[in-house]
N, C-alpha and C positions, 0 to 999 in steps of 0.2 A: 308735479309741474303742471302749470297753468296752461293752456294755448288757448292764444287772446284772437279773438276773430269779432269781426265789426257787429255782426250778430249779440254776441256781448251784453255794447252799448248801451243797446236797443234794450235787452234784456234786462237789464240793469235799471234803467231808468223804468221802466214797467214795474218791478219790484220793490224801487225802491217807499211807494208807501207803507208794505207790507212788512219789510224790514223794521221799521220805526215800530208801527205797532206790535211787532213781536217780541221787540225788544224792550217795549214798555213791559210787557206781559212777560219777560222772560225775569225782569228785575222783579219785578210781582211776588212772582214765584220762585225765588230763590228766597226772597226774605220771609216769605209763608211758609213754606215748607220745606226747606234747609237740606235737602235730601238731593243728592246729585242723580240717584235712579226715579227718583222722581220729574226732576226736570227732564231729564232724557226723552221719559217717556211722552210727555205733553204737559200743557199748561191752557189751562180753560180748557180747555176740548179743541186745541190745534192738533190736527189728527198727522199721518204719515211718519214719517221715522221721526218725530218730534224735532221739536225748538232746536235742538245744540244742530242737527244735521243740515235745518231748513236756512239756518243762520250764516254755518260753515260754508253751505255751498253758494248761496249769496254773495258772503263776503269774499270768498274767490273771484266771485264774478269783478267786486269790485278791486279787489287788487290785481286783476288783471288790467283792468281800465286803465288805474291809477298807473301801472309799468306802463302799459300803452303811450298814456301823453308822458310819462316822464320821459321817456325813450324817444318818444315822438320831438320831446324837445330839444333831447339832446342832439338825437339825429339830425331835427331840422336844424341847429343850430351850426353841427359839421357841415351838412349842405351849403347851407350861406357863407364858409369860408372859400375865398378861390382854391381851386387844386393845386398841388405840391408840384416842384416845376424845379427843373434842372439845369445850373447854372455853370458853362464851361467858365476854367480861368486857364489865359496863356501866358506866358511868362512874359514879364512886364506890365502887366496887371493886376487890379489891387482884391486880394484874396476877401478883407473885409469888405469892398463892395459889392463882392459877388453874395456874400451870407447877406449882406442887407439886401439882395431882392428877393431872398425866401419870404413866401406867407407865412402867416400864424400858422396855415397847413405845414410848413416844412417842407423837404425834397432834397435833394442833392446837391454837392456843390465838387464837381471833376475838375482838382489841378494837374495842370501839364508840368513836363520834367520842368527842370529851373529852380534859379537860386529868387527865394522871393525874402527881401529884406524886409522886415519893421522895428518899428523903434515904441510902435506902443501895442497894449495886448489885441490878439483880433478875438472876438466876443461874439459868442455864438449866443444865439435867445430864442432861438425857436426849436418847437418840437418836433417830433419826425424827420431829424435832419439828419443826413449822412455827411461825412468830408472825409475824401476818396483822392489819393494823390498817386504818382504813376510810377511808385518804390522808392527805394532810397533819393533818386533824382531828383524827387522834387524835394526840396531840400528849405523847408521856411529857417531862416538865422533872424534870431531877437538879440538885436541890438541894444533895448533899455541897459540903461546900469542905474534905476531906480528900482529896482528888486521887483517888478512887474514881470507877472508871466506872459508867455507869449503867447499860448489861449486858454481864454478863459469862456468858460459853461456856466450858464446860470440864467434862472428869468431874470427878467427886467429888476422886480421888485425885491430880489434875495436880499440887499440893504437894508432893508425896510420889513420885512418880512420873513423870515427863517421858517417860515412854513410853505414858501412860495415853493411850488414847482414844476417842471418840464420832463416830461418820459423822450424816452427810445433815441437817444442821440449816442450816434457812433462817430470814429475815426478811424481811419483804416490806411494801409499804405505808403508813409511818406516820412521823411524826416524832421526835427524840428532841433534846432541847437540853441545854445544859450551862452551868458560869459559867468562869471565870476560875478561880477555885479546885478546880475540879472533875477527875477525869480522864478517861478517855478515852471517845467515845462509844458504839463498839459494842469490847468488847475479846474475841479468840478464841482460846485456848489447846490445844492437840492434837484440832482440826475435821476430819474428813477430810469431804472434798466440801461444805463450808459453799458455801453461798450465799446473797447478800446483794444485794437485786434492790430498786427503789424508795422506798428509804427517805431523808429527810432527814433530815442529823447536822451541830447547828450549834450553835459557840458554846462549844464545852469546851476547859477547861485542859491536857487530852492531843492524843493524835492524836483526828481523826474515827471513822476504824477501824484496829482494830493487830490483825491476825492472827498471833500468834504459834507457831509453825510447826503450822500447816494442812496440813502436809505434801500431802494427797492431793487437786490437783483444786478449789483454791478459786477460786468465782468474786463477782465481783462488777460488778454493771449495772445500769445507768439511775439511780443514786442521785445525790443531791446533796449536796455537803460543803465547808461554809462559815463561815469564820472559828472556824476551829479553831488554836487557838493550839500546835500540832506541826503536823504531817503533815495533808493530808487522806486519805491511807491511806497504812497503815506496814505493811511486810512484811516478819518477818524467819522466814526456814529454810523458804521454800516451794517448790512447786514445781506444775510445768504450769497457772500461774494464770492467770485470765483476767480482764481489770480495764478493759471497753468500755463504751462510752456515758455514762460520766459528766460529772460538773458539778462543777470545784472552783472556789471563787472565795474569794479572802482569807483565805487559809488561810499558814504558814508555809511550809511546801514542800507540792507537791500529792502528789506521791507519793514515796516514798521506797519500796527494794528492798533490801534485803539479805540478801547470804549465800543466793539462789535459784537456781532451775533455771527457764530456758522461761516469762519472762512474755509474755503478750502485752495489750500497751496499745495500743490501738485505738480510732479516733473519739470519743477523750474532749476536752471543752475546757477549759482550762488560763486564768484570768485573773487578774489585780491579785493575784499571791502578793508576800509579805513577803520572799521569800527566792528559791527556786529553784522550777523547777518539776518535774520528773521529776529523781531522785539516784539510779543504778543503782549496786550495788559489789557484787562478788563474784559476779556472777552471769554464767552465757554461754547461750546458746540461744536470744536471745530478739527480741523483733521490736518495735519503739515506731514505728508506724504509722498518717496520717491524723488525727494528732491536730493541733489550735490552742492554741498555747502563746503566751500576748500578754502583756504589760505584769509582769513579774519583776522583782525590783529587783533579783533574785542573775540567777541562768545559768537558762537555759532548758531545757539537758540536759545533765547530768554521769554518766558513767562513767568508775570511780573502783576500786583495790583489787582486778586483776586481774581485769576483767571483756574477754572474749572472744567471737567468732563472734554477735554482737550485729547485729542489721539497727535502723537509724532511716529511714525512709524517707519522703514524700509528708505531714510535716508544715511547716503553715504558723506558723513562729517567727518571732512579730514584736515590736518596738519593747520590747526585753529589755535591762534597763540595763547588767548584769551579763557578758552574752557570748550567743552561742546553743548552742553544743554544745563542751563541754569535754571531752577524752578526756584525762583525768588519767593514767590506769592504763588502758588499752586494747588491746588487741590481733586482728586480722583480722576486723575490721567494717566492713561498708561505710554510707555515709553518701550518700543518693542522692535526687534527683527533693521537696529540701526549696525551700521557699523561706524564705529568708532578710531581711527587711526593716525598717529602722530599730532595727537593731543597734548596741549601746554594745562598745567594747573587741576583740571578736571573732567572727566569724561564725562560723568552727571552729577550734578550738587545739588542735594536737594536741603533748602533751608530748614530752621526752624518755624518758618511761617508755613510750610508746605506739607504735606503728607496726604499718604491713605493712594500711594501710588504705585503702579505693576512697570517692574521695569524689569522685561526678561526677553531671551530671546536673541539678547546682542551681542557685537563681537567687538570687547575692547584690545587694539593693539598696538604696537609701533610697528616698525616700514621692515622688520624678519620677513624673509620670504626665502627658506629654506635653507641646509648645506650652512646653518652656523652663519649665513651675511644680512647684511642689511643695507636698504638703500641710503636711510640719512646716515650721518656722523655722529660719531657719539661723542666729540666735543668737535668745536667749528666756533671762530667767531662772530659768525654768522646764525643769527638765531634762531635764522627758518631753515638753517641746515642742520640744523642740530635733532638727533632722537629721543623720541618720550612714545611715553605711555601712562596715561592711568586710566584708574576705574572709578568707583560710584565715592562720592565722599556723602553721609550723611550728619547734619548740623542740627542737633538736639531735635530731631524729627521723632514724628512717630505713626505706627500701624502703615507700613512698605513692605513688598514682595520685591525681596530681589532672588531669580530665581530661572533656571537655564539659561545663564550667560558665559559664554567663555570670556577668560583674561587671559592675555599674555603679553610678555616686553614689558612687564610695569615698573613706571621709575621704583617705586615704594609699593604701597598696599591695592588689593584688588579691590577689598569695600572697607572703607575706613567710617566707624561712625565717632561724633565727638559728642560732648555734652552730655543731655540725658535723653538720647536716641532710646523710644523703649518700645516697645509693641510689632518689632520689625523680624521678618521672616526671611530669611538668606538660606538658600537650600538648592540640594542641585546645580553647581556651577562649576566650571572645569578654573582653577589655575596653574597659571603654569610661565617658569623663568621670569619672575616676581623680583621686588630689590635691585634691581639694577643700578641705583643710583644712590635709594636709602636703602640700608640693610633692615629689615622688619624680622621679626619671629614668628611674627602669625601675621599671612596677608587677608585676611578677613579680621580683622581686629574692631569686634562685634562685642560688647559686654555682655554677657550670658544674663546678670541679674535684669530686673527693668520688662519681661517676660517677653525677651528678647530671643529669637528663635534659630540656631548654625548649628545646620546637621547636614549630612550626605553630601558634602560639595568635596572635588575631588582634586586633593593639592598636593602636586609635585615639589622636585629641590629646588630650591630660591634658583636663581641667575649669579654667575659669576660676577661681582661688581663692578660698574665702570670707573675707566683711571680717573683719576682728579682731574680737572679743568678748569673752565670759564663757566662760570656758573648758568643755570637756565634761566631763559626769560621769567 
């Protein structure tokens, strides 16, 4: 590292004739005598640690300079903005004229509790900007029913420009609703380091939150996002996000992912979604850990559209009518230490587009818990009262470890593979009160040919069958 001091300058322009001439003489002698320990050592008789060191340290000199005035210009350029300056709003006052008296600097904008109505989106455009409201109380309701969200993030020029953009803008604190006609709750357009920390967003015709590539560093935590008719967060073209501690509930799918880099979803909880609950596609790096994913009427977690090197790990996915973990499009993911319980159709299904994945560690079961009972029904007309269980279904897949899992309660088979599943390792696994629904003969029903691998896994007597009924979802 450089340290640039005015002395420098001074030095620098003093050398700089000497420089030229060295460098005349240094090209010289590179095409005369070809020889790198030659030049090293000097050229014409320039004596001291030779040319390459006299040149080196020079040109330090001048790339200090050069940092100097670039920085100098930057800095002076921040100077000449006015300071960032903080803008109370009280109720009955309009939220969007308080963000238009931020400078280009940014600063804060404090709303008081109150119900603040608008009917078009308020638009934030400056950088450095916080919006801080005083908890649930302050309460903004968007009004449009032209599918307009009710804020919107973005420079000026993002229309025009998809390379434009704005760092370090937060929201924190406050609530924000929507209708049915309306769009999406909080929407963010080329945010780099947005963060989006405590706020409730419920009730809009979009997603909850749509960061539309944030590229740099988006987070978002502790918020709650509910009955939003999309997404309760949509991500598409981000990367190293972080999306913990949240709250979705009745929402269409809770989160959706697309086209990113390195999420990580962590101790968020996942309840009563319309649809799915975590949709990962095109992304790899990424880690969905410690979260509760319950009552889905689609799948509990899907990765989809060449997503790779993915970790699911230590969440509890339960009574999901839809499936638990769909590997559509997957690839070298491991799948480990989840539990699995009161599962409709599949526990894990991994396609024929997918393989080359560790899924061990987990505990697939229905709602047994001890003394011969169970919580759910084992017929109920009622479909989310009804008991299941399954385990791993594989779909002409190949080269998987399934391997220290327990099964038990399973409607039918613990690992079911179909097609020409071949290069798979199933080994070490407890099951146990298997067939409940389908009677099977072997609840690993694993083809042995295909160099396919079932040894050591350790299987009890099937399950007494359940009576006839109403059929499962």
């Amino acid at each position: 590292m450089v340290i640039f001091r005015p002395s420098h300058l001074r030095s620098a322009i003093a050398l700089l004739p000497e420089f030229f001439q060295i460098q005349l003489r240094w090209h010289g002698a590179k095409s005369h005598y070809g020889s790198s320990e030659t030049q090293t050592r000097s050229v014409r008789g320039c004596p001291g640690r030779g040319v390459v060191g006299r040149i080196s340290a020079m040109k330090n000199v001048w790339h200090a300079c050069l940092a100097f005035v670039v920085t100098g210009s930057i800095l002076s350029a921040r100077e000449a903005l006015p300071p960032p300056v903080q803008v109370e709003v009280k109720q009955g006052e309009s939220i969007q004229a308080a963000l238009d008296k931020l400078p280009e600097s940014g600063g804060i904008v404090r709303i008081a509790p109150g119900n603040f109505v608008i009917s078009e989106p308020l638009v934030v455009r400056t950088a450095e900007t916080r919006i801080e409201g005083s908890g649930a109380s302050t309460h903004i309701i968007n009004k449009n029913e032209e599918e307009q969200p009710a804020i919107h993030i973005r420079p000026d020029a993002y229309a025009e420009d998809k390379k434009a953009r704005l760092w370090r803008i937060q929201a924190d604190n406050f609530r924000v609703s929507g209708n049915e006609k309306s769009g999406h709750g909080i929407f963010a357009q080329g945010i780099q380091e947005i963060f989006l920390h405590g706020v409730s967003i419920d009730h809009h015709g979009g997603h909850g939150i749509f960061l539309d590539f944030c590229f740099e560093d988006p987070r978002i935590a502790d918020c709650i996002l509910t009955y939003n008719k999309e997404s309760g967060v949509h991500l598409v073209g981000n990367h190293d996000i972080v999306v913990d501690a949240n709250h979705f509930e009745e929402n269409n799918d809770a989160l959706t992912c697309l086209d990113g880099f390195n999420l990580t979803f962590n101790g968020n909880n996942i309840d009563d979604h319309l649809r799915h609950g975590v949709v990962i596609e095109n992304t790899y790096g990424s880690v969905v850990t410690g979260n509760m994913i319950e009552e889905c009427a689609g799948t509990a977690i899907i990765l989809d559209r060449d997503c790779y090197g993915i970790t699911l790990s230590s969440n509890v996915i339960a009574h999901d009518l839809g499936g638990g973990i769909d590997m559509r499009d997957a690839w070298g993911c491991a799948i480990s230490a989840n539990t699995f319980t009161i599962i409709h159709k599949f526990g894990v299904r991994v396609s024929k587009d997918s393989g080359r994945l560790t899924i061990t560690g987990n505990n697939f079961s229905n709602s047994y818990h001890g003394e011969g009972l169970m919580k759910r029904k084992e017929q109920h007309e009622n479909e989310w009262q009804i008991d299941s269980g399954e385990g791993v279904l594989l779909e002409s897949t190949e080269n998987n470890v399934i391997n220290g899992n327990v099964f038990s309660g399973m409607d039918a088979h613990a690992v079911l593979a179909t097609g020409t599943s071949t290069g798979n390792s199933i080994t070490d696994n407890i099951v146990t009160d298997y067939g409940r629904r389908e009677a099977v003969e072997n609840p690993i029903a694993v083809p042995a040919d295909g160099g396919n691998q079932v040894k050591d896994n350790l299987v009890s007597k099937p399950a007494k069958p359940v009576p006839a009924g109403p059929a499962k979802p």
